[in-house]
C-alpha positions as MATLAB code, in Angstrom:
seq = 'XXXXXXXXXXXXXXXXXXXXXXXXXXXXXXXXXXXXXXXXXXXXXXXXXXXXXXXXXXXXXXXXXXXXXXXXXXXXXXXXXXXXXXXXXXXXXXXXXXXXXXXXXXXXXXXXXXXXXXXXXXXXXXXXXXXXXXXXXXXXXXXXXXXXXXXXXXXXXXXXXXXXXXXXXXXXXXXXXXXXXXXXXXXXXXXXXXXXXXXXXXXXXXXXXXXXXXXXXXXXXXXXXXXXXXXXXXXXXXXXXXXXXXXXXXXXXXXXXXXXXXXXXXXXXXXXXXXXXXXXXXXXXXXXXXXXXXXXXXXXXXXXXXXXXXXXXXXXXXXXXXXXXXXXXXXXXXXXXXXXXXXXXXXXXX';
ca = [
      97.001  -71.890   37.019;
      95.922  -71.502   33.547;
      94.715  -74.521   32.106;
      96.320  -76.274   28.812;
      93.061  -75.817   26.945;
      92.814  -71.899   27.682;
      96.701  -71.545   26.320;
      96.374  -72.486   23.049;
      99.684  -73.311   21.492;
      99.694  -70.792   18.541;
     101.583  -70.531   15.358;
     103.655  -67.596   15.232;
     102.079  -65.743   12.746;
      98.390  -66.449   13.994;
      99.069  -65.768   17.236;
      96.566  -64.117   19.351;
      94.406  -64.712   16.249;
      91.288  -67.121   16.866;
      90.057  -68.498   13.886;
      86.440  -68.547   14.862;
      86.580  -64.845   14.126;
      87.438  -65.262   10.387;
      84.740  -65.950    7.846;
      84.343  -69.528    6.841;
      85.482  -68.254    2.905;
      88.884  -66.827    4.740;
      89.229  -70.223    6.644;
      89.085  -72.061    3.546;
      90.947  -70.137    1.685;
      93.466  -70.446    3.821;
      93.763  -74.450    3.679;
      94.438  -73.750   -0.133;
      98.536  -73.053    1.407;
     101.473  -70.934    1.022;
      99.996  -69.000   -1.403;
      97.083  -67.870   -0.339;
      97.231  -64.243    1.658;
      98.534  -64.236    5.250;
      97.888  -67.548    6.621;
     100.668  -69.180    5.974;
      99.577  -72.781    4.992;
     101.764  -73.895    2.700;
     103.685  -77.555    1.561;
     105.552  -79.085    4.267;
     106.243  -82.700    4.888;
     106.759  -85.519    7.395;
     107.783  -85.862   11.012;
     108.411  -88.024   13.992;
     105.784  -88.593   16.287;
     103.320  -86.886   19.094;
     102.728  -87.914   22.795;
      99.449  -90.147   23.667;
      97.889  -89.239   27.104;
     100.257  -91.736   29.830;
      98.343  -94.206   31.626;
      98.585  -95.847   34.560;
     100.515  -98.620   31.970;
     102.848  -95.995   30.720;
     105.581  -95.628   32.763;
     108.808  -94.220   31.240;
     111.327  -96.821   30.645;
     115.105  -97.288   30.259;
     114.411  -96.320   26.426;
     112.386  -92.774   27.322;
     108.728  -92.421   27.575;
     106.856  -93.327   24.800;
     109.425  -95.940   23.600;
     107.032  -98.750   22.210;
     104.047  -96.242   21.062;
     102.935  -96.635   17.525;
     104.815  -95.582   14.267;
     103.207  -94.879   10.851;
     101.085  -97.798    9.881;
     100.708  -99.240   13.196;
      97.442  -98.854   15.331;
      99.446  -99.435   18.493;
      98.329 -103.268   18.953;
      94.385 -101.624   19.883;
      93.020 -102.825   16.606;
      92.290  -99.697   14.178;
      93.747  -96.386   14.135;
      92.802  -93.641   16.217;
      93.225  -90.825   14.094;
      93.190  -86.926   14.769;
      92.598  -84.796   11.773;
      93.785  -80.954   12.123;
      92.761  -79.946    8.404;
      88.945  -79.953    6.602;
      91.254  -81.050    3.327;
      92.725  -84.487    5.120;
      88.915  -85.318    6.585;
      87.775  -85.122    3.198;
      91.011  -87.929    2.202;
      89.917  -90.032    4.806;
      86.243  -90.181    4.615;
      87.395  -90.927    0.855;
      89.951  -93.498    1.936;
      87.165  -95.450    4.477;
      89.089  -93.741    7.267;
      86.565  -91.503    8.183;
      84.824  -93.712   10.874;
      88.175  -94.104   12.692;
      88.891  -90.848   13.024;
      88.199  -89.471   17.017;
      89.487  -85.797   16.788;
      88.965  -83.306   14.156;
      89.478  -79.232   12.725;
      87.007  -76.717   14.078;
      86.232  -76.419   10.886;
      85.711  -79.628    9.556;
      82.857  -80.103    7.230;
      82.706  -84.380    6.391;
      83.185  -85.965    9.156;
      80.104  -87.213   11.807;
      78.984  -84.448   14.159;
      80.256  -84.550   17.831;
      83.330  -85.241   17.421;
      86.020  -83.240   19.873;
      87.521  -80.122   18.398;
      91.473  -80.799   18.527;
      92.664  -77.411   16.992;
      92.633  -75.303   13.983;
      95.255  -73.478   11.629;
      95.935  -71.219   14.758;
      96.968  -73.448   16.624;
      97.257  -76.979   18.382;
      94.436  -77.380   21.865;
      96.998  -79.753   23.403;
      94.422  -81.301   26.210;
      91.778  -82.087   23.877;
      94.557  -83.844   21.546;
      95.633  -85.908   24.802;
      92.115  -86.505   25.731;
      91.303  -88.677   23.102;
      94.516  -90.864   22.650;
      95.402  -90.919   19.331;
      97.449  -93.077   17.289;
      98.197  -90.851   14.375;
      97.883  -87.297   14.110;
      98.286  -85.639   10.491;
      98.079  -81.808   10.253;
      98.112  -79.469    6.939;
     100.536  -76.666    8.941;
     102.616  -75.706    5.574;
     105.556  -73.965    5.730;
     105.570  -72.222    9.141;
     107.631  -74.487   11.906;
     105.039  -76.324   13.656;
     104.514  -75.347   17.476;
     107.211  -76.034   19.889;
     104.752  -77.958   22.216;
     104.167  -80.353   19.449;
     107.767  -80.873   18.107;
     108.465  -81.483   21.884;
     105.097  -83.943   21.966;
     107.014  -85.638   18.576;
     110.193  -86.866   20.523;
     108.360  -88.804   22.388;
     106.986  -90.736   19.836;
     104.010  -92.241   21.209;
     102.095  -91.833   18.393;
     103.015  -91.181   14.375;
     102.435  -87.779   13.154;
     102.354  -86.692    9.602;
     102.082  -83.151    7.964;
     100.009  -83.132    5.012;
     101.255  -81.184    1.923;
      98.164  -80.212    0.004;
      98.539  -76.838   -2.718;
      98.747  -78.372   -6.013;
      96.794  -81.046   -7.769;
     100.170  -82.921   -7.298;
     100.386  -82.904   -3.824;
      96.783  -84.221   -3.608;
      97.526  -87.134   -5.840;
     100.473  -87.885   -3.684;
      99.012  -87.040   -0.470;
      95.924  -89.865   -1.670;
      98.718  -92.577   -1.044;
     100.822  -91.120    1.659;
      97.829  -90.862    4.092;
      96.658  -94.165    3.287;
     100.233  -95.615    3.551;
     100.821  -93.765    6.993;
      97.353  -95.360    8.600;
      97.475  -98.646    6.519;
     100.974  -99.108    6.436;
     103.655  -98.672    3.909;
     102.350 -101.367    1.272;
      98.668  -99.522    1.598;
      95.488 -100.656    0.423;
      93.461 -101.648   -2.480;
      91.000  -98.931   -1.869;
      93.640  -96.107   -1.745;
      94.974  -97.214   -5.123;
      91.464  -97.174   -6.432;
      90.672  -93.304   -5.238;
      94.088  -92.470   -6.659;
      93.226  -93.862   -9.994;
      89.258  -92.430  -10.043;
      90.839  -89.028   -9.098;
      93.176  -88.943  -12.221;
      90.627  -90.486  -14.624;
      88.023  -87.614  -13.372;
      91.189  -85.153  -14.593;
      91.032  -86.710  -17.869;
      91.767  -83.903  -20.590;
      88.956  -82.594  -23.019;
      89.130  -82.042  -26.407;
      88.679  -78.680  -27.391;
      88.106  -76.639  -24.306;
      90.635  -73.738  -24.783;
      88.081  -72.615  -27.355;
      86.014  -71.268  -23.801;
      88.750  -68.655  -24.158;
      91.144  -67.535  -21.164;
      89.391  -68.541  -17.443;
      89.837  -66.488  -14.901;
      89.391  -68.674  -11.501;
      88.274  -66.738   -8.416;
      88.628  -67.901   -4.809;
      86.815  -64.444   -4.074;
      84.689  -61.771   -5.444;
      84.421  -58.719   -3.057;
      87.429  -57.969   -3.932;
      88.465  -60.139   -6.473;
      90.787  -62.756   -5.181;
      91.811  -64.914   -8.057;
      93.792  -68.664   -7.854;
      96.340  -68.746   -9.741;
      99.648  -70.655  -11.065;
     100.616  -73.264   -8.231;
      96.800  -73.711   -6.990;
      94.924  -76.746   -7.491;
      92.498  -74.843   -8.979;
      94.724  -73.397  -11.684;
      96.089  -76.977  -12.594;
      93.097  -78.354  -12.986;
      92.187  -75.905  -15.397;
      95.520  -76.655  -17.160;
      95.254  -80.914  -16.755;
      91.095  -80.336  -18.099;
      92.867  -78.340  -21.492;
      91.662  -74.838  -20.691;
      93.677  -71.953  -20.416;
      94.187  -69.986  -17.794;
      93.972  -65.849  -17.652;
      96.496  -65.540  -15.307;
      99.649  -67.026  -16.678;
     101.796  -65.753  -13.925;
     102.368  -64.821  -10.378;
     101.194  -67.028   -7.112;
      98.617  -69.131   -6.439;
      96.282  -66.849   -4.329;
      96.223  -63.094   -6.059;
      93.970  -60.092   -5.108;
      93.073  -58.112   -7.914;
      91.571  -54.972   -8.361;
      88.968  -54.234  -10.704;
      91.344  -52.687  -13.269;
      93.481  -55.605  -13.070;
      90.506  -57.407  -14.437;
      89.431  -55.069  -16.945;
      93.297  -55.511  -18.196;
      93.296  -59.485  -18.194;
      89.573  -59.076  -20.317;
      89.138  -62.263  -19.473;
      86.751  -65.058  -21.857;
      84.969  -66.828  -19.146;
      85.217  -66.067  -15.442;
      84.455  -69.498  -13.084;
      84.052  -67.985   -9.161;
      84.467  -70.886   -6.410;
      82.293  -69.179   -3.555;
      81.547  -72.017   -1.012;
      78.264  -71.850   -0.068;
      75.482  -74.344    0.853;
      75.155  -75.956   -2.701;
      75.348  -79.479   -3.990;
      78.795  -81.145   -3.002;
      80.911  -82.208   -5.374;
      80.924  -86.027   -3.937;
      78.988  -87.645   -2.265;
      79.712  -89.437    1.369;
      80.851  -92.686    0.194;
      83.355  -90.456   -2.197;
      81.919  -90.653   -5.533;
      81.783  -87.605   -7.523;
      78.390  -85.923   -7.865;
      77.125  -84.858  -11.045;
      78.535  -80.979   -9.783;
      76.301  -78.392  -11.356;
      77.035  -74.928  -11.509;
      75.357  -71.553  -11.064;
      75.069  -69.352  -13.951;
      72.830  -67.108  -15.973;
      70.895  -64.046  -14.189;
      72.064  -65.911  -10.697;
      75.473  -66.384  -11.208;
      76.008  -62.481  -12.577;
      74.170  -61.292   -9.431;
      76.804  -63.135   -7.508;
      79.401  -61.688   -8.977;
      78.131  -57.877   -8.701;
      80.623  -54.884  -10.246;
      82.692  -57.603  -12.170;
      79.933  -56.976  -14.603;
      81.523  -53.682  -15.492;
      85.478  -54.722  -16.217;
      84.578  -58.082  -17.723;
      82.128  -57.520  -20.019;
      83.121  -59.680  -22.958;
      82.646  -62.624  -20.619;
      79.347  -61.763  -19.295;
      78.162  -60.085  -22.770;
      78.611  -64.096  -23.784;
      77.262  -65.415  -21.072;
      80.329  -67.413  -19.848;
      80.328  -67.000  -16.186;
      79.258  -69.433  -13.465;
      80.175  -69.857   -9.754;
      80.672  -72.921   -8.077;
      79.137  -72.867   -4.712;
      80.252  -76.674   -3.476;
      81.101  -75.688    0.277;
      83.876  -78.274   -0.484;
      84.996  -76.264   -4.177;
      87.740  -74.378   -2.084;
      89.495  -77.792   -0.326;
      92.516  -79.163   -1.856;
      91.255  -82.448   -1.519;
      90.100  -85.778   -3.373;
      86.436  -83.556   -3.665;
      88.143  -81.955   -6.623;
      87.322  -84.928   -8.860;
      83.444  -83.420   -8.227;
      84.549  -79.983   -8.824;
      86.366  -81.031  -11.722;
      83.387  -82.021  -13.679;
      81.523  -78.807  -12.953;
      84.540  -77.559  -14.359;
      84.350  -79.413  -16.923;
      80.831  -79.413  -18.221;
      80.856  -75.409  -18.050;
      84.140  -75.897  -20.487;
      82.246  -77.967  -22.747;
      79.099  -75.432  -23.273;
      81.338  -72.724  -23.911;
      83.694  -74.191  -26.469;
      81.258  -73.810  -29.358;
];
């Protein structure tokens, strides 16, 4: 018999698809949601719970298995949580939140969290085995708007531990998501240190004065070939909440363009997020770093035959990319990317 681990419980529309295939650009590009391409990912919201491996202690009952297992809030009477994270963008929330060290399953692709720790699934898909394995309390996924797998709606009726489904597009959601996650591991009333991200996140959002002087900012998510975030991204709000304007005023939040489509927009500055191995935006305890960006001779090489269609913005020198391997994430790390942002706004007002 073929064991649980080898059938991964797929999506739907990534099935047969293993993520370790796609690029690790694609894979974050594809946390960004809905509107980003073919993966799917988009906002989604709560629901019930997911089934704990059954001990010995664990018998089913006159009230179904899994009667008395933990709800949101609750650690199950153990002490803390035991928390699975399925999405790079929710590690980053709970290493921010002081969550991280409770954490016992993770992404494939996770990026923040301590090394070692068992691989529980990806965007593709749920490995159902490894989930049991390590006994979680709460389980919170970023699975969008696609139905999430039948195995784990059927794991959710059990409620035997709380599950929540982590909307994370716009700089919205990530505000909101700041105190949902802590509510749903702390409990409903949450913490002091939740409320204290939440506020640092919107004061690093603060607007500046006189930045739509930069002229209109074309975001990229990609270069080769131009893949560019716009209205409905975090990226593009940001942009907005900071006081720049945006070139693209219209359409979705992911967009590939052609290189006519970017001679048309003639864009005043061009900003290129191309996760990389540069400086994170924060640091591990959360704080933003000072998030510098590439530009000059380096940043132009980067972006290669844009050169050609967007010359105004390169003949004044207003391009940079932004090679945080965490710039992509909608996550609290955008505070840090936010003042890359913003510094490259200020140098090119005058």
């Amino acid at each position: 018999m073929t064991s649980v681990r080898a059938q991964r419980v797929a999506n739907g529309a990534g099935r047969g698809a293993d993520v370790r295939s796609l690029s690790r650009r694609r894979v974050l590009a594809g946390l960004l949601g809905a509107g980003l391409g073919a993966t799917g990912l988009g906002v989604a919201g709560l629901t019930g719970g997911c089934e704990r491996r059954r001990g010995a202690d664990d018998a089913p009952g006159a009230n179904g298995p899994g009667a008395n297992g933990p709800r949101a809030g609750d650690s199950g009477g153990s002490g803390a949580a035991r928390i699975v994270s399925l999405s790079p963008a929710v590690s980053v929330i709970l290493r921010d939140l002081g969550l991280g060290e409770q954490v016992v399953g993770r992404h494939a692709y996770e990026m923040v969290l301590r090394a070692g720790l068992p691989v529980c699934g990806d965007q593709t898909g749920i490995d159902l085995e490894a989930l049991r394995a390590v006994r979680p309390t709460h389980v919170i996924t970023q699975w969008g708007a696609r139905e999430l797998p039948a195995a784990l709606r059927d794991m959710a009726a059990s409620g035997a531990c709380a599950l929540h489904d982590a909307a994370l597009l716009t700089l919205d959601d990530v505000a909101r998501e700041i105190h949902a996650i802590d509510a749903f591991v702390r409990g409903a009333s949450g913490s002091a240190q939740g409320r204290a991200l939440a506020a640092s996140f919107d004061a690093a959002l603060e607007p500046e004065p006189g930045v739509a002087q930069a002229g209109r900012v074309l975001l990229l998510g990609a270069v080769e070939p131009p893949g560019a975030l716009g209205p409905g991204s975090c990226h593009h709000d940001l942009l907005v909440r900071l006081g720049g304007a945006p070139a693209l005023a219209a359409g979705g939040a992911w967009q590939v363009l052609t290189l006519e489509d970017v001679r048309a927009l003639a864009p005043g500055a061009i900003i290129a997020f191309v996760p990389g191995a540069g400086t994170r935006s924060t640091a591990s305890d959360g704080a933003p770093n000072t998030g510098a960006a590439i530009t000059g001779a380096a940043a132009r090489e980067r972006l290669g035959s844009l050169a050609r269609v967007a010359a105004g913005a390169f003949e004044r020198g207003r391009v940079a990319v932004i090679d945080d391997p965490l710039g992509l994430l909608p996550a609290t790390s955008l505070a840090g990317v936010a003042g890359a942002v913003r510094g490259l706004l200020r140098a090119w007002r005058a």
